[in-house]
C-alpha positions as CSV (number, residue, x, y, z in Angstrom):
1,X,-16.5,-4.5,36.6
2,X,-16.5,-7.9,35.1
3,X,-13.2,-9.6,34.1
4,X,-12.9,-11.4,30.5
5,X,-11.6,-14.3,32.6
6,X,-15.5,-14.8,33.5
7,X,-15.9,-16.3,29.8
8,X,-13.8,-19.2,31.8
9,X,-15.9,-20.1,34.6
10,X,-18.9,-19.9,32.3
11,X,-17.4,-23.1,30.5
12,X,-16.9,-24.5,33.7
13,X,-20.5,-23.9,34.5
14,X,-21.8,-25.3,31.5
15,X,-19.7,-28.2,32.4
16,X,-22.3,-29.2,34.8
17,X,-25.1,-29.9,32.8
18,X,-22.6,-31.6,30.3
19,X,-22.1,-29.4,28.1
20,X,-18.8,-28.7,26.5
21,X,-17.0,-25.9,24.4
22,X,-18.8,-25.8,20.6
23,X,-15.2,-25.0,19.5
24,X,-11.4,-26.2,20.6
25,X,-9.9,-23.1,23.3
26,X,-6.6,-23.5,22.2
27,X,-4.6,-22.6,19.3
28,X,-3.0,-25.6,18.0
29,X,-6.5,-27.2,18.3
30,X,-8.5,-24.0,16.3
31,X,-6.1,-24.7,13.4
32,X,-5.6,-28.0,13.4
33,X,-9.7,-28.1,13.0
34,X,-9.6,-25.4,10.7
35,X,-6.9,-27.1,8.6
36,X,-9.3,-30.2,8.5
37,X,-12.5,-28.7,6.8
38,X,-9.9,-25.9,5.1
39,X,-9.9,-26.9,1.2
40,X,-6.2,-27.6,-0.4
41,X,-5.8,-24.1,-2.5
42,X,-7.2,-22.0,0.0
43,X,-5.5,-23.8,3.3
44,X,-2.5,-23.2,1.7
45,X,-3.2,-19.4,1.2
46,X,-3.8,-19.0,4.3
47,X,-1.5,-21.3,6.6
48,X,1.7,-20.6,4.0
49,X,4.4,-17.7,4.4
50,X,7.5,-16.5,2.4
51,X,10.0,-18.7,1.3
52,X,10.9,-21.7,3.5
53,X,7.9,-20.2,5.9
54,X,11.5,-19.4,8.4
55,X,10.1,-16.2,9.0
56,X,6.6,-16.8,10.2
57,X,8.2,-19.7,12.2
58,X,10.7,-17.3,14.2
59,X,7.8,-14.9,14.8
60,X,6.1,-17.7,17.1
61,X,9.0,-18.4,18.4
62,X,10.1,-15.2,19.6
63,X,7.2,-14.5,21.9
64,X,8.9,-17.8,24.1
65,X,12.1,-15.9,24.5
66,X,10.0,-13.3,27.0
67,X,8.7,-14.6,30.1
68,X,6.0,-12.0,32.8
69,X,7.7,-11.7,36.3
70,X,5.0,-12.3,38.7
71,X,3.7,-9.9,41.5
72,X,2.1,-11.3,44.4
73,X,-0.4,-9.4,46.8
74,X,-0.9,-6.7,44.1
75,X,-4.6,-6.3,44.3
76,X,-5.3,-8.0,40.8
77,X,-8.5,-9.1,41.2
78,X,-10.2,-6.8,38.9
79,X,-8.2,-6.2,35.9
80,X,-8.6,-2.8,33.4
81,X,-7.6,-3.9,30.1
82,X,-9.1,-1.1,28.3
83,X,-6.4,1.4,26.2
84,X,-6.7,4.7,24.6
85,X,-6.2,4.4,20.7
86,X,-7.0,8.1,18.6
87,X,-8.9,9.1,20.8
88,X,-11.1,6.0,21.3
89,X,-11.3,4.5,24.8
90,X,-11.7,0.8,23.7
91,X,-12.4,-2.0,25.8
92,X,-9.7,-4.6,24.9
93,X,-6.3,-4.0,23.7
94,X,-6.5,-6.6,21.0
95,X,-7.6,-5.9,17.4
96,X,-8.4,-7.9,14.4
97,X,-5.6,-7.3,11.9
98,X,-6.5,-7.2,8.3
99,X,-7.1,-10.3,5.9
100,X,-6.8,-10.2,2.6
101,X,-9.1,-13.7,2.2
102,X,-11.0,-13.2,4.6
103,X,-14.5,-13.0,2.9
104,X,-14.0,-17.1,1.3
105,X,-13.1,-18.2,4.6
106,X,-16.5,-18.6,5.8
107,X,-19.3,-21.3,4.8
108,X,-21.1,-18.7,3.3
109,X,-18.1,-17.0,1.7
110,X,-18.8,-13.3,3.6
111,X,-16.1,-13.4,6.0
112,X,-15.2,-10.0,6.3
113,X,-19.2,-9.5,7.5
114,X,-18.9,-11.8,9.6
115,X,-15.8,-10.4,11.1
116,X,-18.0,-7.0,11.7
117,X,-20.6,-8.7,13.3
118,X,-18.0,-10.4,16.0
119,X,-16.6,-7.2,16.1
120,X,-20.1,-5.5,17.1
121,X,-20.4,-8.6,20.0
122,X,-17.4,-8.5,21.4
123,X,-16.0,-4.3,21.5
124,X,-12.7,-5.9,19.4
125,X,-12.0,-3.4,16.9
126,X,-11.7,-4.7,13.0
127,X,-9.0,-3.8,10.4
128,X,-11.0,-4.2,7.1
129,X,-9.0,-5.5,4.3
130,X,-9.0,-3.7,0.7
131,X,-9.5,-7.5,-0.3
132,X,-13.3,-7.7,1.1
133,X,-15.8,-10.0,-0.5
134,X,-18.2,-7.6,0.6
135,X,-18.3,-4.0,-0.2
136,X,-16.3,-1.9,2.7
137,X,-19.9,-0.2,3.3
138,X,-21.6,-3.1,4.2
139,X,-19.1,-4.3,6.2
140,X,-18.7,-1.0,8.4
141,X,-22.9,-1.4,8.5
142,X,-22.1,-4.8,10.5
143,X,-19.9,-3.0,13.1
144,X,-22.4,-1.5,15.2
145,X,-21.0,0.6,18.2
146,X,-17.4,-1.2,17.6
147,X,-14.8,1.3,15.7
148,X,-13.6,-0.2,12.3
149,X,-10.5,0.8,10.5
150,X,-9.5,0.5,6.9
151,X,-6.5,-1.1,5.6
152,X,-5.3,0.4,2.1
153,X,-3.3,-1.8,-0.3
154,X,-2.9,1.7,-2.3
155,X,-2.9,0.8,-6.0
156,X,-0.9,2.1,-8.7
157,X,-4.1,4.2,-9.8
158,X,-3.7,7.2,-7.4
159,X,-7.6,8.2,-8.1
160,X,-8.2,5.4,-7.1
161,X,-6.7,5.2,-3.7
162,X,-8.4,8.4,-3.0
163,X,-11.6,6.8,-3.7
164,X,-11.0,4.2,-1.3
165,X,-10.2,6.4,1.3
166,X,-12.9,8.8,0.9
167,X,-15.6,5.9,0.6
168,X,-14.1,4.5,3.9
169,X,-14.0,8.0,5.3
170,X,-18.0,8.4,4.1
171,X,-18.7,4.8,5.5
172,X,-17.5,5.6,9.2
173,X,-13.9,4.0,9.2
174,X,-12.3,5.5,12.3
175,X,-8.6,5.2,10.5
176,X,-7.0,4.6,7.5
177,X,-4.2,1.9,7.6
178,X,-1.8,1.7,4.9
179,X,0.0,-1.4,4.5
180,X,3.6,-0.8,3.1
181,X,5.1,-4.3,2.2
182,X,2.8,-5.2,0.3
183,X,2.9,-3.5,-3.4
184,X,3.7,-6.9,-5.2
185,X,3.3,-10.3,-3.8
186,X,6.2,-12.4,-2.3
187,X,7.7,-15.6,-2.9
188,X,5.4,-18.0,-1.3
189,X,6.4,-21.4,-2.5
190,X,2.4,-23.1,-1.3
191,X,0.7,-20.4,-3.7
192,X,3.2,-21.2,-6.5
193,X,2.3,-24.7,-6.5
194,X,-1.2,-24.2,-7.2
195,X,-0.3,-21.6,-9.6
196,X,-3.3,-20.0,-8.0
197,X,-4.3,-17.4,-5.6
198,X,-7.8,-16.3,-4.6
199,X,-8.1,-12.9,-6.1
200,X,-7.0,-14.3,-9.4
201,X,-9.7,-15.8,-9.4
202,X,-12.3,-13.2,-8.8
203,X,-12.6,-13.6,-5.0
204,X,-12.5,-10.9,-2.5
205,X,-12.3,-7.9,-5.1
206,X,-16.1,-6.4,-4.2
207,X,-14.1,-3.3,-2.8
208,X,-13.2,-2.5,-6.8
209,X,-16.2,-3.8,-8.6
210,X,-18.2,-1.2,-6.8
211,X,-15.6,1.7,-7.3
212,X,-16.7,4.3,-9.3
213,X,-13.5,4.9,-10.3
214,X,-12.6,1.6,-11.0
215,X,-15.4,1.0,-13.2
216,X,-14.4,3.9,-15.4
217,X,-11.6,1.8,-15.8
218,X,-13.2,-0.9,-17.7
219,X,-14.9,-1.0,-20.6
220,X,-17.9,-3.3,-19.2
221,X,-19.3,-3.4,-16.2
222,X,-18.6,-6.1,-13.9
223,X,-21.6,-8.0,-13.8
224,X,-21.3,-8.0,-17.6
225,X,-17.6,-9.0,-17.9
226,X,-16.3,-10.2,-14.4
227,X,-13.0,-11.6,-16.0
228,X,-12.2,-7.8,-16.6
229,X,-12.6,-7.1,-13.0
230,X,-9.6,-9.4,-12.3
231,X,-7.7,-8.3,-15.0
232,X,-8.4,-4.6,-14.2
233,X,-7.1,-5.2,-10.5
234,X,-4.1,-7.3,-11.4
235,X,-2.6,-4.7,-13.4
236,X,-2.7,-1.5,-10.5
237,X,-3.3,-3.6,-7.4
238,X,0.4,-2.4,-5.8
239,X,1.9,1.0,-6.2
240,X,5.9,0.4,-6.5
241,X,6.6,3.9,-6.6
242,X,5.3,5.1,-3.4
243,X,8.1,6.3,-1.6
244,X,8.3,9.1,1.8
245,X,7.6,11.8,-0.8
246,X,4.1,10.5,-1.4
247,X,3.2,10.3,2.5
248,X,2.3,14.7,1.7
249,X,-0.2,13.2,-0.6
250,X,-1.5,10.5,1.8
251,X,-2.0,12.4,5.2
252,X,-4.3,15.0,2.6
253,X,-6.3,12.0,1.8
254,X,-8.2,12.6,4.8
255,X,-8.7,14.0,8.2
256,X,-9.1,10.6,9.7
257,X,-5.6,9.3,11.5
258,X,-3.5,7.9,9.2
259,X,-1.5,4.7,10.4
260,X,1.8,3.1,8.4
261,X,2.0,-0.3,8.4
262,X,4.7,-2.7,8.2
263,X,7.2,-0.4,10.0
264,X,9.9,-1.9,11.7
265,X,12.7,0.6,11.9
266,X,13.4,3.2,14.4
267,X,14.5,5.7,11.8
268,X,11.3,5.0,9.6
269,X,9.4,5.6,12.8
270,X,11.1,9.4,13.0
271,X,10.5,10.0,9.3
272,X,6.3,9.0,9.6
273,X,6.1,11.3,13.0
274,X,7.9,14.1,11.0
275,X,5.2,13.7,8.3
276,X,1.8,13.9,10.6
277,X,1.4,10.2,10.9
278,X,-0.7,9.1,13.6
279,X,0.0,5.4,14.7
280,X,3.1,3.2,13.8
281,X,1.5,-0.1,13.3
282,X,4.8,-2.6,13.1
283,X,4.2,-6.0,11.8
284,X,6.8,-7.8,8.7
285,X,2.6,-9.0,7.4
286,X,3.1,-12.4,9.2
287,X,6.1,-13.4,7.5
288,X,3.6,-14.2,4.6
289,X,5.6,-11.3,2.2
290,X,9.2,-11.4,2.8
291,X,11.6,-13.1,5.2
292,X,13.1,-10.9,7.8
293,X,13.5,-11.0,11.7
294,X,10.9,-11.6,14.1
295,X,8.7,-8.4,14.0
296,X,8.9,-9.1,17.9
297,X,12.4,-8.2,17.8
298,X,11.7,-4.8,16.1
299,X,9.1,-3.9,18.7
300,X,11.4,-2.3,21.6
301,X,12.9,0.4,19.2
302,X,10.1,1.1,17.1
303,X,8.1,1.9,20.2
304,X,11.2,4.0,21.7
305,X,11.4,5.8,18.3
306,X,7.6,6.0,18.4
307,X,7.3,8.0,22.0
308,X,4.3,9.2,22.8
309,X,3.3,7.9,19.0
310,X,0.7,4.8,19.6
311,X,2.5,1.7,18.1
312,X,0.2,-1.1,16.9
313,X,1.9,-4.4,16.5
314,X,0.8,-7.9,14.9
315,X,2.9,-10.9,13.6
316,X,3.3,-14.2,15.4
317,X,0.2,-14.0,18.1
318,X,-1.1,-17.1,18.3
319,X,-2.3,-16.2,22.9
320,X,-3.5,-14.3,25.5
321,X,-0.1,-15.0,27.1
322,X,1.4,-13.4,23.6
323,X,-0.4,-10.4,24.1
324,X,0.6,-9.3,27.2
325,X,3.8,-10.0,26.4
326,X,4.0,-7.5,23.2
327,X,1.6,-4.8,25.5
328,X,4.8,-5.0,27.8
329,X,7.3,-4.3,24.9
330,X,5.4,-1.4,24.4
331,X,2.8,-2.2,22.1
332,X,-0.4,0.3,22.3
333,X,-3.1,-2.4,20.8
334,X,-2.1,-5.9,19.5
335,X,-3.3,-7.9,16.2
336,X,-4.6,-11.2,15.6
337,X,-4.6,-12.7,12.4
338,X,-4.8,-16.1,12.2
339,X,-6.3,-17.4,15.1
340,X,-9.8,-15.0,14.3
341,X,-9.5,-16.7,10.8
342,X,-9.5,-19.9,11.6
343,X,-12.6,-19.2,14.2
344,X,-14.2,-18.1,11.1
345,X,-13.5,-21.4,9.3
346,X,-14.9,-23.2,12.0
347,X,-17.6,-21.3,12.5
348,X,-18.5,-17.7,10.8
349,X,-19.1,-14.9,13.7
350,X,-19.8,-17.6,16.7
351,X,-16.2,-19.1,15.5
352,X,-14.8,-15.8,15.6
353,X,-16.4,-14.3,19.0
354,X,-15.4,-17.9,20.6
355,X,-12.0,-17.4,19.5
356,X,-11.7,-13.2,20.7
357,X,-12.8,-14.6,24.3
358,X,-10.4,-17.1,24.9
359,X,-7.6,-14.8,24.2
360,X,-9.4,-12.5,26.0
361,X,-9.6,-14.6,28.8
362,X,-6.3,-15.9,28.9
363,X,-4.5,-12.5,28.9
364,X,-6.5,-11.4,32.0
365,X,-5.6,-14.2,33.8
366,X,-2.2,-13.7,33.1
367,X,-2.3,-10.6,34.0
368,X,-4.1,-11.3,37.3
369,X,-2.4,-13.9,38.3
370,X,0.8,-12.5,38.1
371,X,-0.2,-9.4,40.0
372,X,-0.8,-6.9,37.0
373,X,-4.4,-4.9,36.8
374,X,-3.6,-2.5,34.5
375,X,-1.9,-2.8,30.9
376,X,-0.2,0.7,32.5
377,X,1.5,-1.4,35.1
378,X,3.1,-3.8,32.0
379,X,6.3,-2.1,31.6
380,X,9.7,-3.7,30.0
381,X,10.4,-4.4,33.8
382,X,7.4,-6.9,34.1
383,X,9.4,-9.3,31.6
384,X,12.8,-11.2,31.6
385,X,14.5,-13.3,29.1
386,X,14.1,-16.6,28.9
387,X,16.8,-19.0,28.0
């Protein structure tokens, strides 16, 4: 069985006919050459977070506060990293979390395809935004053998949202992900000062413009009168009144699992398990939406809560080191978010698959090298605080 460490001594072996990495293998260095190419309006987008950006800071931060307890003579040299996810047996335990720009963060300005496509190299599984540039069908036709899930902003329109879902259902989406905090946009001080965002200007709606039901919504079609598209969406994009009585309506949506996102309380764990949900995915979106805590710091309970519930978790995940640490909170599958993105500034689907293997291959090593071959054998035990 190979190791994803083996995407490290193939650099190495490169190395001796002089040739180097085509992109940066750390983090710092993926953004800071993202950043550089990244124009003003759209960097902005992408790199800012609620209010003074605490939130997003402390979600870093927190993964420093945990430190892996190494294990020596363990028999590590062959690690498993594969985990069970609705009943999928997936390769990696990293995913790539949804993003809602995706699709204009590529030169050719179809990021979410090329997201599909990295997905189909590499076995990491892709959440597909409601904000695609692409249609969702095209995109899941980029996937190949890699499962796909969908991520539902669910609009005010509840025909709508059932559309969506169906459509993703019909397209081969494996689960439906609905994101929670999301159903207006929050205070983000970058956006504000462009007095701009990217889907206010007509970008990364193609998931509406080729809704049936969103078309009946508008008295021209798209390609006739795309200003109406924007106007259309801007008016139902959130729902505001979707509350725990609505999650009835949700789970009969479809027979495809059925994940909440953005859940970060014990108690909201209980009340999704007692309604047929099927994976707790606990994230506070980046710290992009609203200041809170570091979603790290909610992870512990909400996977107690959880119990034999599969948590995903994203927020703050910037290494490999970062995902072994949330897999030993608990976590069932971890998300990246801006790390992939930035690979896909730098360089559509190589950028992407470059960026997937170095996290990859950093959290086998630290797994190996501290003496861990399973992700079963990353328990709360395996860490300790770090002051």
């Amino acid at each position: 069985m190979a190791n994803y460490a083996d995407f490290q001594l193939g650099i190495y072996l490169a190395g001796l006919g002089g040739e180097k990495p085509a992109f940066p293998v750390s983090f710092k260095e993926v953004e800071a050459a993202a950043h550089a190419v990244m124009e003003s309006e759209l960097l902005d987008y992408v790199a800012g977070g609620a209010g003074d950006e605490r939130t997003q800071s402390a979600n870093v931060a927190a993964f420093h506060r945990w430190g892996l307890v190494p294990r020596m003579l363990a028999g590590a040299a062959e690690r498993d990293l594969s985990v069970d996810l609705f009943g999928l047996r997936l390769p990696t335990p990293i995913f790539m979390s949804p993003i809602g720009v995706l699709g204009v963060m590529t030169e050719d300005q179809h990021g979410d395809l090329a997201a599909a496509r990295a997905a189909a190299e590499t076995g990491v599984p892709f959440v597909g935004s409601t904000l695609m540039q692409d249609p969702l069908e095209d995109v899941a036709g980029a996937l190949g053998d890699t499962p796909g899930f969908f991520q539902l902003y669910s609009p005010s329109n509840r025909e709508l949202s059932e559309s969506l879902v169906h459509r993703a259902e019909a397209a081969g989406y494996r689960a439906i992900v609905v994101t929670l905090d999301t159903w207006t946009l929050g205070w983000r001080p970058r956006d504000l000062a462009h007095a701009s965002m990217p889907q206010l200007q007509g970008k990364c709606l193609a998931n509406y413009a080729s809704d049936p039901v969103f078309r009946s919504l508008l008295e021209k079609s798209p390609e006739e009168d795309p200003g109406a598209v924007v106007g259309t969406w801007a008016t139902l994009f959130g729902d505001p009144t979707l509350s725990w009585q609505d999650l009835a309506w949700l789970r009969g949506l479809t027979d495809l699992p059925l994940v909440l996102k953005g859940i970060c309380h014990p108690d909201d764990v209980r009340r999704a398990k007692d309604a047929g949900v099927d994976g707790i995915y606990c994230s506070n979106h980046g710290g992009r939406q609203a200041g809170s805590a570091p979603a790290l710091e909610f992870l512990p309970a909400v996977v107690e809560a959880a119990q034999d519930t599969p948590v995903l978790f994203d927020s703050g995940v910037r290494s490999g080191i970062d995902v072994v640490t949330a897999l030993a909170l608990g976590a069932t599958a971890v998300g990246i978010g801006r790390p992939y993105g930035y690979g896909a500034v730098l360089g559509g689907t190589e950028g992407i698959v470059h960026v997937l293997r170095c996290l990859l291959a950093e959290a086998d090593l630290t797994m190996g090298l501290n003496g861990y071959a399973t992700i079963a054998e990353l328990t709360p035990d395996a860490l300790v605080p770090v002051r």
